[in-house]
C-alpha positions as CSV (number, residue, x, y, z in Angstrom):
1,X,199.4,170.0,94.0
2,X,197.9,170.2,97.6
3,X,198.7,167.0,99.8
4,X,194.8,165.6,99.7
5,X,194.9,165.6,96.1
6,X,198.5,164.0,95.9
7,X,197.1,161.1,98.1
8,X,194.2,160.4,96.3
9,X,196.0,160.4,92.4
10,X,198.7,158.8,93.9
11,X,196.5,156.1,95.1
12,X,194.5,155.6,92.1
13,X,190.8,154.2,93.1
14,X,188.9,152.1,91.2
15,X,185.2,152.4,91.4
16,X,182.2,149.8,90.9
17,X,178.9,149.8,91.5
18,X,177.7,146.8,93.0
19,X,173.9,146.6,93.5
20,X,170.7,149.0,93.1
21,X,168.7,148.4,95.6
22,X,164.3,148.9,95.7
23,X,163.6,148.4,98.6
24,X,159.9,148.3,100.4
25,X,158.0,147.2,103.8
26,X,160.0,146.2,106.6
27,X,163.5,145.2,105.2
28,X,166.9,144.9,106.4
29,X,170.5,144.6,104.5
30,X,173.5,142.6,106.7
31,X,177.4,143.3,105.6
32,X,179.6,141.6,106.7
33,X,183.1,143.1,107.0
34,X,185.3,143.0,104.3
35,X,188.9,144.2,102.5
36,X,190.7,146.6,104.2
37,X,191.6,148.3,101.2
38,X,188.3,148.2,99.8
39,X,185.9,151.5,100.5
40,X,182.0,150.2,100.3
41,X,180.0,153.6,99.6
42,X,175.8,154.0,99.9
43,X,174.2,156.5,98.1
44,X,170.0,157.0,98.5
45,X,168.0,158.2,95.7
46,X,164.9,158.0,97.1
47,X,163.4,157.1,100.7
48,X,165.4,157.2,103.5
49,X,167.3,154.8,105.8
50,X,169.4,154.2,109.1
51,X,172.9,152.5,109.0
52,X,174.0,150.4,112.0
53,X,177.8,149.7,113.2
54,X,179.2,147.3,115.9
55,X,180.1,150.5,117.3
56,X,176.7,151.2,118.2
57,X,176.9,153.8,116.3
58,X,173.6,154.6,113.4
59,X,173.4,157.1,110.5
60,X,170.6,157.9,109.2
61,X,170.5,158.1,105.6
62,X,168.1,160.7,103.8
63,X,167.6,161.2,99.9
64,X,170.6,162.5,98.4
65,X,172.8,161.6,101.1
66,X,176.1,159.8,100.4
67,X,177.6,157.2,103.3
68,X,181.1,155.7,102.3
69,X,182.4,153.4,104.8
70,X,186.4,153.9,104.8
71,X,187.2,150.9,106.9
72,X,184.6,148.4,104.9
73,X,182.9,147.6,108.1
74,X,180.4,145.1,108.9
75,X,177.5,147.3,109.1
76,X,172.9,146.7,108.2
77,X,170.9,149.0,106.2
78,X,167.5,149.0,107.4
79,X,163.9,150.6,107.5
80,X,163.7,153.9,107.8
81,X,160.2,154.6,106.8
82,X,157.4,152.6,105.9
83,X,157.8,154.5,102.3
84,X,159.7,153.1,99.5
85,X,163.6,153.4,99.0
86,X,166.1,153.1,96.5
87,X,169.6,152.6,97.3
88,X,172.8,152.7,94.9
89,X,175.5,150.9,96.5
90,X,179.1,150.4,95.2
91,X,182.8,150.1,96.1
92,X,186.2,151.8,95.2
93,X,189.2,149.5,95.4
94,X,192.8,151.1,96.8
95,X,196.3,149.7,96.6
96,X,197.6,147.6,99.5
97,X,199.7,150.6,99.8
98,X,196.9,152.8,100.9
99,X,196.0,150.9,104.2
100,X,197.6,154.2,106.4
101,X,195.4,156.4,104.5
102,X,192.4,154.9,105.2
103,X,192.9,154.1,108.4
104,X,194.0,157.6,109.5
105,X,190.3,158.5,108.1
106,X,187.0,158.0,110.5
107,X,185.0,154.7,109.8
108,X,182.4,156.3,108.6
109,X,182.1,159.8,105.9
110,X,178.9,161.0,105.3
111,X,177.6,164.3,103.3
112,X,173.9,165.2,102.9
113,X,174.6,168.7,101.0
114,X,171.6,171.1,99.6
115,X,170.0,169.4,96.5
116,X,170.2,172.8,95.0
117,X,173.9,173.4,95.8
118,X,176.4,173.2,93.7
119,X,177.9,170.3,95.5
120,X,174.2,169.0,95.8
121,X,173.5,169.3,92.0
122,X,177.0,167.9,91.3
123,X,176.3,165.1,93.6
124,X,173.1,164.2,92.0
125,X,174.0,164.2,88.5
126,X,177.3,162.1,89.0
127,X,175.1,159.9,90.6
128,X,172.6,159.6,87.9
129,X,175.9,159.2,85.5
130,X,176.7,156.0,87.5
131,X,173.6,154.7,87.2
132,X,173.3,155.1,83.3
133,X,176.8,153.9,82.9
134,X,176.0,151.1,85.0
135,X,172.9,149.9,82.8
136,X,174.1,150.8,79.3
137,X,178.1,149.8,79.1
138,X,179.5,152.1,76.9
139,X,183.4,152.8,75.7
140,X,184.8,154.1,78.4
141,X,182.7,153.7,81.2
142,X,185.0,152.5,83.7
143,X,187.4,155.0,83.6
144,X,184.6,157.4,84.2
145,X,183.5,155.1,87.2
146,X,186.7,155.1,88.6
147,X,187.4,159.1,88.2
148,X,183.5,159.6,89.5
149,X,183.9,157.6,92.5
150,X,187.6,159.2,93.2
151,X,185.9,162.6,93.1
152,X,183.0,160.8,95.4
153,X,185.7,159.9,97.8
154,X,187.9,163.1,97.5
155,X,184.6,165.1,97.8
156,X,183.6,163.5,101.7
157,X,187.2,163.3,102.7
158,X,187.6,167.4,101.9
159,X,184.1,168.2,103.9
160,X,185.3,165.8,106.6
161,X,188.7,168.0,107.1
162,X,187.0,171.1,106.5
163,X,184.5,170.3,108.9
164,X,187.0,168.1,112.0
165,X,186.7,170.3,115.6
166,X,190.6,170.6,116.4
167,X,193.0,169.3,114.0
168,X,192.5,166.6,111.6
169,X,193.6,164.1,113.9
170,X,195.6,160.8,112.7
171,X,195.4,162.0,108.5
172,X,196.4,165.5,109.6
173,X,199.7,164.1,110.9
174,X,200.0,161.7,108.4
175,X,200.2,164.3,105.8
176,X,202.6,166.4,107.6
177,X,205.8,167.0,105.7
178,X,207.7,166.6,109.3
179,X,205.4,164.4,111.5
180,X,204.1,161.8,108.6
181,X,207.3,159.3,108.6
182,X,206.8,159.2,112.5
183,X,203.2,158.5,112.2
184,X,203.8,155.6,108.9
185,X,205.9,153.8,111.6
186,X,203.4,154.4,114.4
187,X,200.5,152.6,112.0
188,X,202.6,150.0,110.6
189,X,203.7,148.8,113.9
190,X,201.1,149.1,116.4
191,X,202.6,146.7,118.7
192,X,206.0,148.5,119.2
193,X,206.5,150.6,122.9
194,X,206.2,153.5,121.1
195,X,207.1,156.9,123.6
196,X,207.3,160.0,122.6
197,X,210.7,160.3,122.4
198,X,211.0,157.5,120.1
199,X,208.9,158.7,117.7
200,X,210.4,162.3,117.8
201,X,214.1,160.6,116.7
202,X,211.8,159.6,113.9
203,X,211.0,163.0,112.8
204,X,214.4,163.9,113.7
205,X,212.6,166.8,116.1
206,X,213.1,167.0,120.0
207,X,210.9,165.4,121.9
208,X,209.9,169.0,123.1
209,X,209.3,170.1,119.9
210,X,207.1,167.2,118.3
211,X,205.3,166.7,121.0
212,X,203.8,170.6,120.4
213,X,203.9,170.4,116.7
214,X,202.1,167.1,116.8
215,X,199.4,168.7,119.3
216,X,198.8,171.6,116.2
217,X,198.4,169.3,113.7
218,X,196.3,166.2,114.8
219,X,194.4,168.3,117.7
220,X,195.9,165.4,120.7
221,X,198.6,163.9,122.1
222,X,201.0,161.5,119.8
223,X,200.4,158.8,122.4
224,X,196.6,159.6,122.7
225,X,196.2,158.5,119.3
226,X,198.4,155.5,119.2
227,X,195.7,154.5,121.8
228,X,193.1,155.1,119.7
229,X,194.6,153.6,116.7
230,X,195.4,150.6,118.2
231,X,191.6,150.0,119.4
232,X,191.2,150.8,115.7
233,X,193.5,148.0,114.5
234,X,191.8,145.9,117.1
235,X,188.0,146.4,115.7
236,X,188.8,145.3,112.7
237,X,191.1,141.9,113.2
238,X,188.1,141.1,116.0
239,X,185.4,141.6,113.1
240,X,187.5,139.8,110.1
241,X,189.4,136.9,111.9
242,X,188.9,134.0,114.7
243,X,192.2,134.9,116.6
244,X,192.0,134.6,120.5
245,X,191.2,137.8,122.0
246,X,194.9,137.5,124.0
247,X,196.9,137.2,120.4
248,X,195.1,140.3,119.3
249,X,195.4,141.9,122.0
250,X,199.3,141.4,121.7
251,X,199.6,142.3,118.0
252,X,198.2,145.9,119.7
253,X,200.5,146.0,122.4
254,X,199.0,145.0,125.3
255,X,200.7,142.5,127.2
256,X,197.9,142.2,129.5
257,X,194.5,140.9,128.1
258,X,192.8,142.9,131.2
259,X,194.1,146.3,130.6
260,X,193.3,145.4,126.2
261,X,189.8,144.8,127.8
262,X,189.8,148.4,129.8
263,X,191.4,150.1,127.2
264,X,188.0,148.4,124.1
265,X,185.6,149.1,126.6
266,X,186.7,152.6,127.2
267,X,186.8,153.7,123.3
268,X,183.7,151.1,122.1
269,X,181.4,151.0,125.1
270,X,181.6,147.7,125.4
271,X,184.2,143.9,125.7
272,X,186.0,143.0,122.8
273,X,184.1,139.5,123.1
274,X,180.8,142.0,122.9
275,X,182.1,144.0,119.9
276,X,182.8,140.5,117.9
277,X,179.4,139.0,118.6
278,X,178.0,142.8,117.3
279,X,179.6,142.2,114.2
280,X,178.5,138.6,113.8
281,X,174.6,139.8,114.7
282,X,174.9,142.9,111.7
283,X,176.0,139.9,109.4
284,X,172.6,137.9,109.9
């Protein structure tokens, strides 16, 4: 069995759907963020719409496109066109124990394939499956929710790796039969001075020689992504909790709130006081 499809059986998601939406005129849907180990997912049937992050970031949904938000952001839905829209929107539920996984994956997944693909066709009639199961409870029914959204999840995760520029960054490593004990630590611990060095002792490697196999695998530098984790970690305890910026800032560690303050405005574009009052205006 191929590593991807360990992780995913291994982890064991449960699916739900959670709301079909018609939507019309000028509309707007706030979410405001939620479990970590929770995967909120957005499929449209018909219309189109955009999706908005604290980030700054927007994804435009058209029909047929899936959105599955990894990191169960807060995030709006809103007006795309003055036409009608309808919107299927669910969850799938991980273990505690998958918190590395998803956060190894980007905050946002998307896939938009050909309506007369395979993958497009396949897509479309799962979709319609959910739907049906959804309205008419039948024997059964939630264990083909759970397997449907699992093959949902593995389906954007694959195209996602397939489709990454240089490496596959954090989950690349992650999976790595000699790297992914280094990187577990690296994740669980944010906080810790990680060097290089330390972390090659980890993979029992030379410092030399897991600094090169690390650049292979995940594309950057082992250190380049602890930054970026961390600002990860950050994000999300600045959108889910009322902690003074300086605690969190420790719990990623920084010892300095200034150089917390360079390092959020350098990967978000903007403060971390900026990026909590972003999430709290997507929740309205």
């Amino acid at each position: 069995m191929d590593a991807l499809s360990h992780l995913i059986t291994l982890n064991q998601p449960e699916g739900a759907i959670d709301h079909h939406c018609f939507l019309q005129g000028d509309w707007q849907l706030p979410h405001a963020a939620g479990d970590l180990c929770v995967i909120r997912w957005h499929a449209v049937l018909e219309g189109a719409a955009w999706l908005d992050l604290p980030s700054g970031e927007s994804q435009r949904l058209a029909t047929g496109g899936l959105l599955l938000l990894t990191h169960n952001s807060a995030h709006r839905l809103r007006q795309q066109e003055s036409q009608p829209s309808h919107i299927l929107c669910g969850s799938i539920r991980m273990p505690a124990a998958s918190r590395h996984f998803l956060d190894a994956l980007p905050e946002m997944l998307y896939i938009e394939p050909e309506r007369h693909s395979p993958q497009g066709a396949w897509l479309h009639s799962t979709l319609a499956l959910l739907q049906q199961e959804e309205d008419h409870a039948q024997p059964g029914g939630a264990a083909l929710l759970d397997q449907s959204c699992s093959m949902l999840l593995t389906l954007a995760v694959r195209q996602w790796m397939q489709n990454a520029p240089v490496g596959q960054g954090l989950l690349g490593a992650l999976l790595h039969a000699r790297l992914g004990n280094a990187v577990a630590k690296m994740m669980a611990s944010p906080a810790e001075p990680w060097t290089v060095a330390s972390l090659a002792a980890l993979a029992f490697m030379s410092r030399a020689s897991f600094a090169e196999l690390f650049r292979q695998v995940a594309g950057n530098t082992p250190l380049a992504l602890l930054a970026t984790l961390r600002m990860q970690i950050a994000a999300q305890r600045l959108a889910r909790e009322v902690t003074p910026l300086t605690v969190i800032a420790e719990q990623v560690g920084y010892a300095s709130e200034s150089s917390f303050h360079k390092a959020f405005a350098r990967q978000f574009g903007c403060t971390p006081g900026e990026y909590r009052q972003r999430v709290r205006g997507l929740e309205a």
